[in-house]
VEXTORDO-83929 format. One line per 10 residues: number of its first residue (from 1); for each residue x, y, z of C-alpha. Coordinates in Angstrom, 2 decimals. Example, Ala and Ser with C-alpha at 12.3 -4.5 7.8 and 13.67 -1.06 7.14 Angstrom:
<nodes>
1	12.30 -4.50 7.80  13.67 -1.06 7.14
</nodes>
This chain:
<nodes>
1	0.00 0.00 0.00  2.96 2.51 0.86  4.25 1.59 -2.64  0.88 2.70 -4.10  0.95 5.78 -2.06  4.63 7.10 -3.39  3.71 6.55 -6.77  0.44 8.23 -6.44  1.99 11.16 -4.96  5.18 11.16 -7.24
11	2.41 11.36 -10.33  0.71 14.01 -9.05  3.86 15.92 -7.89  5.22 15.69 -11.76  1.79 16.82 -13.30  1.62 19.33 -11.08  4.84 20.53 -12.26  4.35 19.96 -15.73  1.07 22.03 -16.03  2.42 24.73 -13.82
21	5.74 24.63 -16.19  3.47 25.29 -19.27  1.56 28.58 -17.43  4.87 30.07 -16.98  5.94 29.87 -21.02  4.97 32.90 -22.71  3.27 32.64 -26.08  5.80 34.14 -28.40  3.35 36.59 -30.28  2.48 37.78 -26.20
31	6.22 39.55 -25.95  6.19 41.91 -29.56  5.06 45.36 -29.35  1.27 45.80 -29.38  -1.37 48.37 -29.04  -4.80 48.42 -29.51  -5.76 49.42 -33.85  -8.21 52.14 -34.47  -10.71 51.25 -35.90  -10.43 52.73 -39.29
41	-7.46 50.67 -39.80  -9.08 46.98 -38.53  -9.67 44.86 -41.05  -8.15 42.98 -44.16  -5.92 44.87 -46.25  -4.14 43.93 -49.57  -1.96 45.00 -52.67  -2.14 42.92 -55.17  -4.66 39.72 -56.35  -3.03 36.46 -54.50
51	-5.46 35.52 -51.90  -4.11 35.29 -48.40  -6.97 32.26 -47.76  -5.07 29.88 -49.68  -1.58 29.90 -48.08  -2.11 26.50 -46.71  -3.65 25.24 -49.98  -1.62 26.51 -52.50  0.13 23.94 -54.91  2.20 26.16 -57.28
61	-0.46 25.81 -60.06  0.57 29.98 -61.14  -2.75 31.76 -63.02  -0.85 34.17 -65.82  -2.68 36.87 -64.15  -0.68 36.47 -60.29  1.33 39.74 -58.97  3.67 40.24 -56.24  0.86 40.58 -53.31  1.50 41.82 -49.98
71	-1.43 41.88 -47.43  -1.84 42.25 -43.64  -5.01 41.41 -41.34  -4.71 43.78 -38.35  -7.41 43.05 -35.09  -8.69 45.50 -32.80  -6.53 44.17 -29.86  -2.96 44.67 -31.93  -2.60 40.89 -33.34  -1.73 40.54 -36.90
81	-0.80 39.00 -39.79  0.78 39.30 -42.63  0.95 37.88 -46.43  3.39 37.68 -49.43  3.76 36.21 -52.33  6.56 36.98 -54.60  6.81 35.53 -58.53  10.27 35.81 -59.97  10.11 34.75 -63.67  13.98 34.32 -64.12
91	13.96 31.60 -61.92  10.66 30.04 -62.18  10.77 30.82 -58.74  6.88 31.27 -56.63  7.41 31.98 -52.79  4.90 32.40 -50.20  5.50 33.42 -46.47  2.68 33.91 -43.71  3.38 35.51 -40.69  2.08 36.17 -37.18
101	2.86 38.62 -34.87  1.21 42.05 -33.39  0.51 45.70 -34.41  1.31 48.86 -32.76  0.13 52.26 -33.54  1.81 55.39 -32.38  -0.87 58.28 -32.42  1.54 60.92 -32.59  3.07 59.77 -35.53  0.42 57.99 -37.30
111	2.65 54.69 -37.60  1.62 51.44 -37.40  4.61 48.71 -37.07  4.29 45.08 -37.52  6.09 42.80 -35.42  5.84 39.03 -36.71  7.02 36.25 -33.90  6.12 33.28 -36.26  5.93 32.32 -39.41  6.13 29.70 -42.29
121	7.24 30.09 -46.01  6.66 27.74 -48.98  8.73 28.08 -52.11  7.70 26.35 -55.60  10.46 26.84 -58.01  10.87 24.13 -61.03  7.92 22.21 -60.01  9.44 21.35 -56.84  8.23 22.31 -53.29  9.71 23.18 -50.06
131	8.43 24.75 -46.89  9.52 25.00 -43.24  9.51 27.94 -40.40  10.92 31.44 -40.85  14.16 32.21 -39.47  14.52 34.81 -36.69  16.27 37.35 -39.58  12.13 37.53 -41.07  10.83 37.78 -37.24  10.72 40.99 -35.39
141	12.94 42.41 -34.12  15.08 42.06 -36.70  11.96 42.12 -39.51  9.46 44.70 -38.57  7.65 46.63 -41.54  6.79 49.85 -40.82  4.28 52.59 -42.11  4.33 55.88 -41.01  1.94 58.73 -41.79  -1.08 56.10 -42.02
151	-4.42 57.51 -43.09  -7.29 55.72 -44.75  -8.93 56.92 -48.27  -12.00 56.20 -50.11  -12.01 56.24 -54.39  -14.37 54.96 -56.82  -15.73 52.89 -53.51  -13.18 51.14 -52.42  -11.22 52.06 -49.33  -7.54 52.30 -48.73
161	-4.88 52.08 -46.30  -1.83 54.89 -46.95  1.16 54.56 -45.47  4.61 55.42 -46.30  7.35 52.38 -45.90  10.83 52.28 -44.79  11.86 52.89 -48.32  9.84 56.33 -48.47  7.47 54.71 -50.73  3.63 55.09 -50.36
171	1.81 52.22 -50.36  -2.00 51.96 -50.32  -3.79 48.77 -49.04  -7.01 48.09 -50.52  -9.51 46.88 -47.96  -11.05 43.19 -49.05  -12.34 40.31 -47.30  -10.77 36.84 -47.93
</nodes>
């Protein structure tokens, strides 16, 4: 019975230490910069005509018609994603990268900075496939797009995100729903 007893109380002492291990790891996208989005710019935003939706899906079958797409999903409590998909005809070359991470916004400035903490990437090039996880050199610190002067515009009924990169170019982000 004493036997019993140790075991029984050796289990329990490891789960309890297991579980209370796991409380104590933070989720990586928890430590990145992050502010809460106003609400004009919430929402699904995209330059370009891949669809973000099929990330997971997509089997290198290229339409004639594909650009270089960049896109970002930003949420009202600062998470984010983001979206690219770059063609290089010279090589035959398709690659797609997804990443997660958080927004913040800095009022005084009108910036809004992306800060990915994970993310995947799948390259087709010559018919052949490879994927695997993004190195920390595409994860923020070192990777964090930036847009400064944001504002939000409306033409011929569709509405667009402006901001101005870290190359001083201005980029505007059609909003869409995928």
């Amino acid at each position: 019975m004493r036997k019993v007893s140790i075991c029984l109380f050796a289990l329990i002492a490891l789960l309890t230490v297991a579980t209370s291990c796991k409380k104590n790891r933070p989720d990586p996208i928890d430590d990145t910069p992050k502010t809460e989005v106003p609400d004009q710019f919430v929402g699904k935003w995209l330059i370009g005509n891949v669809n973000p939706a099929h990330f997971s899906d997509y089997n290198g079958s290229r339409e004639d018609d594909m650009v270089n797409t960049i896109a970002y999903e930003f949420k009202k409590d600062g998470t984010a994603e983001q979206f690219i998909y770059i063609y290089e005809e010279d090589e035959a070359k398709q690659t797609l990268t997804l990443r997660k991470g958080t927004v913040s916004y800095d009022e005084a400035t009108t910036t809004l900075k992306f800060s990915p903490k994970q993310g995947q990437y799948r390259i087709f090039e010559n018919g052949e496939k490879s994927e695997g996880n993004i190195s920390s050199s595409g994860l923020a610190p070192a990777y964090a797009p930036t847009y400064r002067n944001c504002s939000t515009q409306e033409q011929e009924g569709v509405k667009y995100l402006l901001g101005i990169n870290q190359y001083d170019e201005t980029q505007a982000f059609a909003k869409v729903n995928w």
